[in-house]
C-alpha positions in Angstrom: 246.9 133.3 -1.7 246.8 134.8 1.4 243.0 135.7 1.5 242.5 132.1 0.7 244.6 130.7 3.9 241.7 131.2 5.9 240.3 128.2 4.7 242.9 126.5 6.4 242.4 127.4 9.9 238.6 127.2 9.1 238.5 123.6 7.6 240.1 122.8 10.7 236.6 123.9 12.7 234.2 122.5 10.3 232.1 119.7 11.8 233.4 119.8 15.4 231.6 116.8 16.8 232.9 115.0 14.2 236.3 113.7 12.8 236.8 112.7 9.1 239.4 111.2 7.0 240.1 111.4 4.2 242.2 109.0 1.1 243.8 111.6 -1.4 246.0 110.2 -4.5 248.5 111.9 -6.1 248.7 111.2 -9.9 252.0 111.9 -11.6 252.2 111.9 -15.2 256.4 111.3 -15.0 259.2 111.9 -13.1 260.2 115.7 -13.6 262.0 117.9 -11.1 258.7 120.2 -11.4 256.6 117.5 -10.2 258.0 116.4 -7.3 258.3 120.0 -6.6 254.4 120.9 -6.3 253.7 117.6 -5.3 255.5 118.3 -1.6 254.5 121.9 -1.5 251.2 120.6 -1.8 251.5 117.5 1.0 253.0 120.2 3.0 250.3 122.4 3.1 247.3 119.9 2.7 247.8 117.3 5.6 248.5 119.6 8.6 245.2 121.1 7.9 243.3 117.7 7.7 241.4 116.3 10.5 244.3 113.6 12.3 241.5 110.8 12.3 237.8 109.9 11.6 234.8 108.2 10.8 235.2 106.6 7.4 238.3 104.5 8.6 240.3 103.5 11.3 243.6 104.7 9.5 244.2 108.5 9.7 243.9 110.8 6.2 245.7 108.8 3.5 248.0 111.1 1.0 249.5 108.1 -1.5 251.6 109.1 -4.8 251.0 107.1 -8.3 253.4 107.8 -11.3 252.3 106.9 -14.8 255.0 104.9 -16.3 256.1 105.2 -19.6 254.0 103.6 -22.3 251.1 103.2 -19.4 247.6 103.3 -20.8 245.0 105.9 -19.6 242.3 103.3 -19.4 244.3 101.5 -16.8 245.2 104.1 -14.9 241.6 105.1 -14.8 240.5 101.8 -13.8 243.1 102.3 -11.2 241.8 105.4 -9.5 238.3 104.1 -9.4 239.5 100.7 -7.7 240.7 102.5 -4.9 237.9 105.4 -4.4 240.0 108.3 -3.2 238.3 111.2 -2.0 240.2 113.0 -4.6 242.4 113.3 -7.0 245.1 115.6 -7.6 246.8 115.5 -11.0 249.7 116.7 -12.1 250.4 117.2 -15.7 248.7 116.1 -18.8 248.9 112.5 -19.0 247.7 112.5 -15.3 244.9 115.1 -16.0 243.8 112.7 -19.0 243.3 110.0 -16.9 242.0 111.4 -13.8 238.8 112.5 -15.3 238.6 109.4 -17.2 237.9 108.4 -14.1 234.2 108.9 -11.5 236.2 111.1 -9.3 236.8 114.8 -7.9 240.2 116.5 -9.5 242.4 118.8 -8.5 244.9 119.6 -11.7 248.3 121.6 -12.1 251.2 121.8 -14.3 249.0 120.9 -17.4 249.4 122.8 -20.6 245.9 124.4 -21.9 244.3 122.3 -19.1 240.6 123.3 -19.9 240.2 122.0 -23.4 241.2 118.4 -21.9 238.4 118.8 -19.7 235.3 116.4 -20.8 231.2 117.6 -20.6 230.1 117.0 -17.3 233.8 117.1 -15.7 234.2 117.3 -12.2 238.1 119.2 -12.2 238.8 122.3 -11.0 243.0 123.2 -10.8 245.7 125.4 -11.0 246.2 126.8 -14.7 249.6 126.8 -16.4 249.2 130.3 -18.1 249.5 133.4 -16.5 247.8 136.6 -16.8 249.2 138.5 -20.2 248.3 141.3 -18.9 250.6 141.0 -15.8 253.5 139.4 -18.4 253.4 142.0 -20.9 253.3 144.7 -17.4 256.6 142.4 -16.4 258.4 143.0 -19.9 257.3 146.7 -20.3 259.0 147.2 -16.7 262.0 145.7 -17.9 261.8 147.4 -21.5 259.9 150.3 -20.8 260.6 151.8 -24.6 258.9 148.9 -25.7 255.7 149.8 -28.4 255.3 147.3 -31.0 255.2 143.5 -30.7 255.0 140.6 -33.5 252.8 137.7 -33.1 252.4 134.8 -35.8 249.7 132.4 -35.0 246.9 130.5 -36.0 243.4 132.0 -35.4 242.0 128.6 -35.5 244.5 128.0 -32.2 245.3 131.0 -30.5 242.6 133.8 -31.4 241.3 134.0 -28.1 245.1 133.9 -26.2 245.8 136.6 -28.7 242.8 138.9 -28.4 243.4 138.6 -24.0 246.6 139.9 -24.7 245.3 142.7 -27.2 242.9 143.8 -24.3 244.8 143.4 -21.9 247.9 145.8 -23.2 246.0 148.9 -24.7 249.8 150.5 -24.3 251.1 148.2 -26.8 250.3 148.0 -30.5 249.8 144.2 -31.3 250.9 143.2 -35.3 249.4 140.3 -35.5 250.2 137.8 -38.6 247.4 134.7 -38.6 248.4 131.5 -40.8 246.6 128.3 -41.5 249.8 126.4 -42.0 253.6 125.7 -40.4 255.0 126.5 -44.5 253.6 130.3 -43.5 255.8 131.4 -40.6 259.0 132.6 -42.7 257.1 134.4 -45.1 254.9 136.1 -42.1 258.3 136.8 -40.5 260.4 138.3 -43.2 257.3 141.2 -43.4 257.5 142.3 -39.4 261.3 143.2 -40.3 261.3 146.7 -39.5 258.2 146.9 -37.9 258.1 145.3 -34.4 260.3 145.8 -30.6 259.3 142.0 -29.8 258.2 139.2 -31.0 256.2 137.0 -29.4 256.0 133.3 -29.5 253.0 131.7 -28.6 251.8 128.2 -27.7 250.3 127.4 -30.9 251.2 124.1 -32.9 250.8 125.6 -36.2 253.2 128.6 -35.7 255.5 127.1 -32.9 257.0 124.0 -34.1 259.9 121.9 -34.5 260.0 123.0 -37.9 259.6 126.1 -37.4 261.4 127.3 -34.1 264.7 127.7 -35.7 263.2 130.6 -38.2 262.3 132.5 -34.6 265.5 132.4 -33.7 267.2 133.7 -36.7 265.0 136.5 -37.1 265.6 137.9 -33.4 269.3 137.4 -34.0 269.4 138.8 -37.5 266.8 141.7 -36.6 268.6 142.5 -33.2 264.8 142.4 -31.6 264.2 140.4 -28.1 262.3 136.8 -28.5 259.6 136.5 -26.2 258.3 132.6 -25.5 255.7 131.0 -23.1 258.2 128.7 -22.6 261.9 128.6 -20.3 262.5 125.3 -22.4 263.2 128.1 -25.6 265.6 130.4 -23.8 268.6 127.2 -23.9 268.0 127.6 -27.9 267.8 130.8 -28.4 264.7 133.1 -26.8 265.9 136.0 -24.9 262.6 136.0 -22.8 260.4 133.5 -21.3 257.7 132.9 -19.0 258.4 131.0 -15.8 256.5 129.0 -12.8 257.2 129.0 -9.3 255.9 124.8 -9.1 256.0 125.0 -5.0 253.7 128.1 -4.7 251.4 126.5 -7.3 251.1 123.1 -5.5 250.0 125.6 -2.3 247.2 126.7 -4.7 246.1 123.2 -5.5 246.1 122.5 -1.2 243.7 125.3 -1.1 242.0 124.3 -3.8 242.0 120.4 -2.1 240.7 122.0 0.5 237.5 123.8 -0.7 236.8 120.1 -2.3 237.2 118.1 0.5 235.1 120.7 2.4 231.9 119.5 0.4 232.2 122.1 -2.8 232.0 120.0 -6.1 235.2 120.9 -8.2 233.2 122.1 -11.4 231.8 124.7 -9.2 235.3 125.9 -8.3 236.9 128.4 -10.6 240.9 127.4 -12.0 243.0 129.7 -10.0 245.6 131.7 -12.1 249.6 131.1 -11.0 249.9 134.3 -8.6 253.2 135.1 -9.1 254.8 136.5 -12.6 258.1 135.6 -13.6 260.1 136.3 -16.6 263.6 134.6 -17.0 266.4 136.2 -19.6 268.6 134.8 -21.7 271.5 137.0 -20.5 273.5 135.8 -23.3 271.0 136.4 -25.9 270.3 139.8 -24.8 273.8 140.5 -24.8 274.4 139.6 -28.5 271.3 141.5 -29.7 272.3 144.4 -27.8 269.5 144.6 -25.6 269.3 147.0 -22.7 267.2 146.4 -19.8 265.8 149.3 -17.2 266.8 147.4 -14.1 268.8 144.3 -13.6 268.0 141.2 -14.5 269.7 137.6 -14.3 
């Protein structure tokens, strides 16, 4: 992040005998805490670095917020953003991200699950990606559980072969059992034969493996097996995950700024590279940890 901040103070010099403005939208896909959370950390850092007037209109830069409501359809929203012409786009979340490059316009994404299979040929979306790097997560966990060796992974290789093999290559420390299925009815039965033979399990986001149907079964086997549950989601620890991934949502709506920024500048999004959160959080389940008698190397909360 820091490196990239020049671009600030450096945007701010571009074109000097010459002022733009510029009309940026702000597409919300609901109402959630996390939302309106990068959406100010990204106004914040985005309009003081804009030009304050210019030659496209006599109103200064525009920054205007649009929330999909409930039931809304993507075509209309669509035709929305192309009635008004915005410079760009910023979306945040999937519905929005759908929409958006439904749309003829420039995007800048964040908050959106497994954001790059959404994206269309001939996209024009660059954005903030909602998975960080496994190799700095598993680094995170092996500082907190340094005797940690073995970990459990279920999945389907149709789904999450790729996720899994980053993670493999990432972590040469660790020895990955991996357990593929081609069906939900498979996760007990894959389950009931890493008994005995993993530290952690990991629960990935893969709708085969992970799924209302099948959650509960994750739970009962860290209980019953007195092994931590790692998910890539803080929505699991309330039901029963000891571990989980978190996002800081203001430091990631900087990133989308900067990456606003190199847009508005001139450079087309698909020639931008997604930007990976920079900051690595894993939240505990204290209670959890507590039951499965899980001791940590330094303190957690």
């Amino acid at each position: 992040m820091r490196q990239r901040l020049f671009l600030i103070l450096l945007f701010s010099f571009l074109l000097p005998g010459q002022a733009w403005s510029f009309e940026v939208l702000v597409l919300q896909s609901g109402e959630a805490p996390p939302y309106a959370r990068a959406a100010q950390a990204f106004s914040d850092l985005l309009l003081p670095a804009l030009p304050n007037q210019g030659v496209k209109s006599i109103a200064n830069n525009s920054l205007c917020t649009y929330t999909i409501a409930k039931g809304e359809k993507r075509a209309a929203v669509a035709r929305l953003i192309d009635e008004q012409l915005p410079d760009l786009v910023v979306a945040i979340g999937k519905k929005a991200l759908q929409a958006a490059v439904s749309s003829k316009r420039p995007v800048v994404y964040l908050l959106v699950p497994q954001a790059q299979a959404l994206l269309p040929a001939g996209h024009q979306a660059t954005g903030v990606l909602l998975e960080n790097s496994l190799g700095r997560e598993f680094a995170e966990i092996r500082r907190l559980l340094p005797h940690l060796k073995r970990v459990g992974v279920v999945y389907d290789p149709e789904r999450c072969e790729s996720l899994v093999s980053q993670a493999v290559a990432a972590q040469s420390e660790l020895t990955f059992i991996r357990r593929p299925i081609t069906s939900g009815k498979e996760v007990v039965g894959q389950l009931e034969g890493l008994k005995g033979e993993i530290d952690l399990l990991w629960m990935v986001p893969d709708l085969t493996a992970v799924s209302p149907q099948t959650e509960q079964s994750y739970y009962r086997f860290s209980l019953q097996e007195q092994i931590p549950l790692f998910s890539f989601s803080e929505i699991h620890l309330a039901h029963g995950a000891t571990l989980a991934t978190t996002f800081d949502w203001q430091e990631m709506g900087k990133q989308a700024a900067i990456l606003a920024l190199d847009v508005l500048s001139g450079t087309a999004p698909q020639d931008i590279p997604p930007l990976q959160p920079e900051k690595v959080r894993i939240r505990v389940n204290v209670k959890i940890a507590e039951k499965i008698n899980l001791q940590f190397a330094v303190p957690v909360k």
